[in-house]
N, C-alpha and C positions, 0 to 999 in steps of 0.2 A: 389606535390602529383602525384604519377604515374597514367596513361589511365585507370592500371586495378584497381586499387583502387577506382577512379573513376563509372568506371562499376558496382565495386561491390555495392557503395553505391545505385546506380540507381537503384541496382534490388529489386524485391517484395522477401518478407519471404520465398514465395511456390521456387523462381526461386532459391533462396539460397539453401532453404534444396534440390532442386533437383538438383545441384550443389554440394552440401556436401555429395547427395548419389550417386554421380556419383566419387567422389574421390577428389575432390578440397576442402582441410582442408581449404583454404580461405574464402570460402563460411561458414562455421560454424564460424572463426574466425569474421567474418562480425555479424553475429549472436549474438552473443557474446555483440560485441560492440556495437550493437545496442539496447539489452535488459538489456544488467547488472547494469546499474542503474536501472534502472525499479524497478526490480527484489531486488536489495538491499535494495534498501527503500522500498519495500514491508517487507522485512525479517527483516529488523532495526525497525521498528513498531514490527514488530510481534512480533518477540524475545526481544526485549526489550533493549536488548544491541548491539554495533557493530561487537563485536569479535564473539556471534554466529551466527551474522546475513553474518559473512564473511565463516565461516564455511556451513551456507546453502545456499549461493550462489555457491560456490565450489561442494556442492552436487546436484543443479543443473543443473550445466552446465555437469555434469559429465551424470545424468539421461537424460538429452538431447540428448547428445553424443551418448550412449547406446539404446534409444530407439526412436529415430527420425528416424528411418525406420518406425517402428510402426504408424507412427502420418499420419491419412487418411485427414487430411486438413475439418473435418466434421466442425469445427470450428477457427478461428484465430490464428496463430500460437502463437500470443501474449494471447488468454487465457488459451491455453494448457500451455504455462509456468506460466502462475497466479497459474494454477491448479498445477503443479508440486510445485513450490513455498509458496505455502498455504500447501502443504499437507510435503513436507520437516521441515518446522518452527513446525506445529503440532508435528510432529514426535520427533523433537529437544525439545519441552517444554515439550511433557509428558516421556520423555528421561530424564529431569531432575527432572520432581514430581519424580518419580521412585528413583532416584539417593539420591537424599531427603529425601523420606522415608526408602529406607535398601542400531488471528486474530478480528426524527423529525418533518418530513414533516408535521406532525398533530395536534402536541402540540407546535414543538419550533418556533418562532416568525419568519420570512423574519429578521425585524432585529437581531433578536440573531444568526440565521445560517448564516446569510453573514457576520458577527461578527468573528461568529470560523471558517472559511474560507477564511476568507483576510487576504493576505500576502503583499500588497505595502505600500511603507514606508507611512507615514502620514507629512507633512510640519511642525506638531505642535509639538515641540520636548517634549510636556507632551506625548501627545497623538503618537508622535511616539514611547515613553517610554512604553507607558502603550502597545501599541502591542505588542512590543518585550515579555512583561510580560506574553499577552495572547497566543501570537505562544509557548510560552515557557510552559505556563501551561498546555495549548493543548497537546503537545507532551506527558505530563507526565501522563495526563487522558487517552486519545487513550492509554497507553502500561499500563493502570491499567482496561484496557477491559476485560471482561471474554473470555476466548480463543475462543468462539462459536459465540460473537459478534464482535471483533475486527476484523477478514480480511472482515466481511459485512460492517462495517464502512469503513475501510480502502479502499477498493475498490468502492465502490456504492460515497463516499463523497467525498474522497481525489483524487484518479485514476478518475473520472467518468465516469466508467463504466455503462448498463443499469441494472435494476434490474432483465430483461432476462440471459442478460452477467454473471452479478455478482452468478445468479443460476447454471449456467453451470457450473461455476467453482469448484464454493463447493457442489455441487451433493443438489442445496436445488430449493423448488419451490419458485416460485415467490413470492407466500403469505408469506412465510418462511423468506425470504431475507427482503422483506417491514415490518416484524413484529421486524426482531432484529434491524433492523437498527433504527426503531423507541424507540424501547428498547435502544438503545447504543447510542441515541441522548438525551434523556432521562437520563442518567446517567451521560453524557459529561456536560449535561446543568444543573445538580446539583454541581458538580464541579467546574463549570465556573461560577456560580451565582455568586458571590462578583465581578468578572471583569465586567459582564454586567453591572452591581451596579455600577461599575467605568466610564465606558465607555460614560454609558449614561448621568452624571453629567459631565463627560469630564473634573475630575481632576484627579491626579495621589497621591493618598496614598499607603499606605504600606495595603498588603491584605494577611489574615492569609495564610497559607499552605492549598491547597488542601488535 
């Protein structure tokens, strides 16, 4: 790895885009590389599939490109791109309703929510089994979210972001953000019922379809 590569990764966000508006495409290229995961698996949840979530990434980086002069640093560079990101995947889903027709805390349990959010392998190869089943169902509940609850889950549970953070980005208040998310924990944890079921007797059967 080259000095300036090096350089580049040491720098902050602000030193990048002030670096990319002073002419150095390295500096956005750095950008780039630093957030496009992120930013994909935000839009692979959202959108539901990978081929549009690689199309809203592409528009993205593109909207970045274009309006990162714009961006007065009022908030983290990384939740102006949540916020480009969230509002790109929208765009793309009701893009296709259109096309069609012519994005806890109180109810779900400490153990059920650290349940749908563990990801390390387990030693018990039932019980390593039965995760893979519920990372797996997981996925498929999160992208059967209603578009108005899914990037409040996605970012508030998954990213953990605050529920300050998570308001900024989608233009919602705070009460706003803590009401869907508890809504769209709410609806995960009717879904995931039967694996709880499994989990907790800590055998591995066959469990209908979500």
């Amino acid at each position: 790895m080259v000095l300036e590569d090096v350089m580049l990764e040491t720098k902050t966000d602000l030193e990048l885009i002030d670096g990319f508006r002073n002419g150095d495409q390295r500096s956005f290229e750095e950008l780039v590389s630093r957030y496009s995961e992120k930013a994909f698996s935000l839009a692979s949840r959202m959108c539901r599939n990978s081929q549009d979530a690689e199309e809203v990434l592409q528009d993205v980086f593109v909207t970045v490109y274009r309006k990162i002069e714009g961006f007065e640093g009022k908030s983290s560079f990384s939740s102006w791109l949540y916020r480009v990101t969230v509002n790109s995947c929208l765009m793309k889903l009701r893009k296709k309703k259109q096309d069609r027709s012519v994005l806890m805390e109180d109810t779900v349990t400490s153990d059920e929510h650290s349940l749908l959010l563990r990801t390390t392998d387990d030693q018990n190869t039932d019980q390593g089994a039965l995760r893979r089943q519920v990372s797996d169902a997981l996925e498929s509940a999160i992208r059967k979210l209603p578009d108005e609850y899914r990037p409040v889950f996605i970012l508030r549970d998954i990213d953990g972001l605050t529920s300050r953070e998570v308001g900024k980005i989608l233009g919602l208040s705070v009460p706003a953000v803590k009401s869907r998310l508890h809504r769209s924990r709410l609806m995960l944890r009717r879904r995931l019922a039967p694996f709880y079921r499994e989990f907790a007797h800590g055998e591995l059967r066959s469990v209908g379809n979500l």
